[in-house]
N, C-alpha and C positions, 0 to 999 in steps of 0.2 A: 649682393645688390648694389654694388659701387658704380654702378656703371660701364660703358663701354669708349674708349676711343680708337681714331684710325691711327695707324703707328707707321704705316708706309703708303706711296699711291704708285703705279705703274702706269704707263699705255704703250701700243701698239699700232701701226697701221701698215697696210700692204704698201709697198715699194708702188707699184704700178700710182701715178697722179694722172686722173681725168680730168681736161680744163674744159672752158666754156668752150672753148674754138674747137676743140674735140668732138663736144657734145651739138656742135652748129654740122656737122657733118654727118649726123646719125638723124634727127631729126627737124626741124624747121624751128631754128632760135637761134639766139645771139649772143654776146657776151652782153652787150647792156641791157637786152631784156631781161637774164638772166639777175643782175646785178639790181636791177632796178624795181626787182620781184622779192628777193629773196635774199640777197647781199650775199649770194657763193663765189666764188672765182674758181675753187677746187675740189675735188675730190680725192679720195684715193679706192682705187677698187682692187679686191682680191683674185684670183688667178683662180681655175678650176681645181688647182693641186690643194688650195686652202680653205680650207672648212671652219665653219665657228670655230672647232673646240682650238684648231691652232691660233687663230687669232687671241684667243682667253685666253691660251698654254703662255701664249707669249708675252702678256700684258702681265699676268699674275707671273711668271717668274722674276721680272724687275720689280713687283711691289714686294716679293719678297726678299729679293737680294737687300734691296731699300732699307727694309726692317730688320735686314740681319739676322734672318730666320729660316732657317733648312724645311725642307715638304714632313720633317718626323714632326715640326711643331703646329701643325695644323689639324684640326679634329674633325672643322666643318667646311663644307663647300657652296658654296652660291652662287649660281648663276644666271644673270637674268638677260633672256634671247629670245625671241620672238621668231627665230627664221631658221632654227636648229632643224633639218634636213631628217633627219631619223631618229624614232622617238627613245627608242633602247639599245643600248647603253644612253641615257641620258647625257648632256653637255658637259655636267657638272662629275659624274662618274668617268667619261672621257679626260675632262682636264686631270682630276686627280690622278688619273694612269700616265697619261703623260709626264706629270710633275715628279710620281713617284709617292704619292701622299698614301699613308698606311691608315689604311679602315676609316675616312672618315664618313662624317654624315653627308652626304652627296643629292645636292636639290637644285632644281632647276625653276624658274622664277618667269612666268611672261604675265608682263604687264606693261608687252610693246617697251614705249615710250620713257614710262613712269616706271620702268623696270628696274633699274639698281639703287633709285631712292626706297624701291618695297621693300628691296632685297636688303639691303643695308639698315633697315628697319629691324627686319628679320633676324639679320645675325646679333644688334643689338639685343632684343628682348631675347636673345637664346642665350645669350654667354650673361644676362641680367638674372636669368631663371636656373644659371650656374648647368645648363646642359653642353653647353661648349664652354673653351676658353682660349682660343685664336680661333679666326672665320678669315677666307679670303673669299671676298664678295665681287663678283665681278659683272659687267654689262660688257657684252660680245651680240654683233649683229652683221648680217651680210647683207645689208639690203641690196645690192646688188643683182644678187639672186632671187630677189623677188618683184624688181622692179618693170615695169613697163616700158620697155626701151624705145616705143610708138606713140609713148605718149607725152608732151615738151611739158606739162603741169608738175606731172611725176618724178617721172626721170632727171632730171635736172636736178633733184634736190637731193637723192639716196648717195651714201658713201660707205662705208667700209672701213671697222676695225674695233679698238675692245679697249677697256679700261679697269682697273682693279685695284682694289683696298685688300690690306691689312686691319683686318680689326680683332680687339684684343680686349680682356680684364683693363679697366684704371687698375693705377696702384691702392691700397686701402687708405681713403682719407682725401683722394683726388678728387676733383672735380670732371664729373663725366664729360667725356668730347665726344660725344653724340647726344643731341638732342632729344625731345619729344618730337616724335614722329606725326605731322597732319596729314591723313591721306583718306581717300575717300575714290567716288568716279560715279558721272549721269550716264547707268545704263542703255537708259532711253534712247538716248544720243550715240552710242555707242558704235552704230555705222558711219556716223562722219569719219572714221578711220578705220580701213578694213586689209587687211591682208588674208586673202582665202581664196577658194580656188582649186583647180587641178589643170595647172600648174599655179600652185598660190601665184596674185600677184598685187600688188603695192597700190592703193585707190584711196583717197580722200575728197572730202567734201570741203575746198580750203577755207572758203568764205565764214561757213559755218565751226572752221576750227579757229581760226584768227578772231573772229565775234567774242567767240567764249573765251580764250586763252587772255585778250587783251582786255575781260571786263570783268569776267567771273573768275579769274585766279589771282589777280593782287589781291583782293580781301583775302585769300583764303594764305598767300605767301606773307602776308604782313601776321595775319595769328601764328602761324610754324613759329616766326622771330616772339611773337610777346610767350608761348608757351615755352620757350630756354629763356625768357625772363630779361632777354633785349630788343631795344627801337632798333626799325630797319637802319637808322642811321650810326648803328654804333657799328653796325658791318664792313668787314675789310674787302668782301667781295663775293658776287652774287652768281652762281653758276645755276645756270637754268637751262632746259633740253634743249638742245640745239636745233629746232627744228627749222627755223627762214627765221633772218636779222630782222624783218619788219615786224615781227612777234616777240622776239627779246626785247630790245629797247623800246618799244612802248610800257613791253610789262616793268621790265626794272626801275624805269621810271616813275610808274604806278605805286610799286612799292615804295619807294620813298628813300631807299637805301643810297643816298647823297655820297656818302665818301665812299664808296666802294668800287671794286676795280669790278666790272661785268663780264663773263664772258664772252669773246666773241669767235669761236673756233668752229662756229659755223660757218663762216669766208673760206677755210681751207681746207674742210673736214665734209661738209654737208651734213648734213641730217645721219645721225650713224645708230639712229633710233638707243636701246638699253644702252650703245657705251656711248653716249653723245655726253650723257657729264661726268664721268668717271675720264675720262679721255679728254676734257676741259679743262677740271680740275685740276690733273696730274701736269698738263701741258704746265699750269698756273705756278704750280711750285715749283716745276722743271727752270721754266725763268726769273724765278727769284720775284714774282709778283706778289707775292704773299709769304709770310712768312709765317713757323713753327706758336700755333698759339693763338695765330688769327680767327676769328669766329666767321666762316663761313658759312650762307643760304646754299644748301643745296634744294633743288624744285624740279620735279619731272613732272612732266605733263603729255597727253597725247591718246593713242590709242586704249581703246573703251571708254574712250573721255574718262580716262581715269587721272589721279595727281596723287602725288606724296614729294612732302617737305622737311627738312628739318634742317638744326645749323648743327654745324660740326665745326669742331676745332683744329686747322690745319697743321700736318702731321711733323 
């Protein structure tokens, strides 16, 4: 029961970049409308040859390299996607073949948006309950493939690619680096964001998710911070779902977290749904923005009006 921390972070993205002046030629929009909606400039989109599980394959092998940890030393698997294409072999039984991982416990996680703050929840209370003891936790999403390419609301925001943790045992006497987990989600609500269909496809209510996002989730990201026992202002930096810039910095601001560095990797990333903060965060350490020890907000929010929070200690 010593708790859990992340010990390495990974990401991934397809080669292929889609800009605005791309997307002004597919349907009726701009770079400044674009810009002045939603603050994207970029995307990246994946190739019909690439499928979730390579996109996770590819993220989780650099969180592992990271951690200095071969596929024998993993037990469990987590993966949290919303846009996984075929339902058996699961995502998460896919990566593990890929990677070479021997027998672990292999699970797949959709909770859209709020996907790999559940999942990283997850692996936490598993390896706290002593039934795992390394978890790579990852958020992989193609929205792509599920997007409305007729429609300039939608389309314009979806991007493509995966991000993944290392989570592992503290040592005995550590201080856990994974927080309490706040997560919850208003069923009711639950169609302001929908993916479904035949051929699923990508639809939200944006008005109705920007209302709720910018007024009902700072209360709820300021308790994730008091339940690990710190003010949003003792935070090094604050990664929240990437969904449109106009929804981040109001909410960051909301919470209160004054010195902290905010994510903004939805300028060149778009909306990449489950790995939007996994694929944040990693960028974050990638350049030296944060350092080993800092107390990061991780906060996903979105589909099922669902949210989970907590702060983690950067790896």
């Amino acid at each position: 029961m010593n708790g859990s921390r992340i010990a390495a972070v990974g990401h991934y993205q397809p080669a292929k970049v889609l800009t605005n002046e791309d997307l002004a030629k597919l349907v009726d929009t701009n770079d400044e409308w674009i810009r002045s909606r939603v603050g994207i400039r970029t995307r990246h989109i994946a190739g019909p040859d690439e499928p979730v599980d390579d996109l996770a394959a590819h993220a989780a092998a650099k969180a592992l390299a990271a951690a200095g940890l071969t596929p024998q030393d993993i037990d469990l698997v987590l993966v949290a996607t919303s846009t996984a294409v075929n339902r058996s072999p699961n995502m998460a039984a896919r990566v593990s073949a890929r990677l070479g991982i021997p027998g672990p416990a292999a699970i797949d996680v959709n909770v859209v948006c709020a996907g790999f703050t559940h999942a990283l929840a997850t692996a936490d209370h598993t390896i706290r309950a002593g039934a795992a003891t390394r978890a790579l936790v990852i958020g992989a999403d193609k929205m792509s493939e599920v997007a409305d390419w007729t429609d300039r609301t939608t389309c314009v925001l979806v991007g493509d690619g995966a991000g993944a943790a290392v989570v592992e045992a503290c040592p005995v006497g550590a201080e856990p680096g994974i927080g309490p987990v706040l997560w919850g989600s208003v069923p009711e609500m639950g169609n302001a964001v929908r993916i479904e269909g035949q051929p699923a496809r990508f639809a939200q209510e944006g008005q109705s998710v920007y209302r709720w996002a910018t007024t009902r989730l700072p209360p709820l990201a300021r308790e994730a911070c008091e339940r690990a026992g710190l003010a949003p202002e003792d935070l090094a930096a604050v990664v929240l779902h990437q969904a449109n810039l106009r929804i981040i910095e109001p909410l960051a601001a909301k919470i209160g977290a004054v010195n902290a560095v905010v994510a903004r990797d939805v300028t060149e990333s778009g909306n990449t749904s489950a790995a939007s903060i996994p694929l944040a965060f990693s960028k974050l350490v990638e350049q030296g923005a944060i350092t080993s020890g800092d107390p990061i907000l991780l906060f996903g929010f979105g589909g099922n009006l669902s949210y989970a929070g907590q702060v983690v200690r950067c790896p």
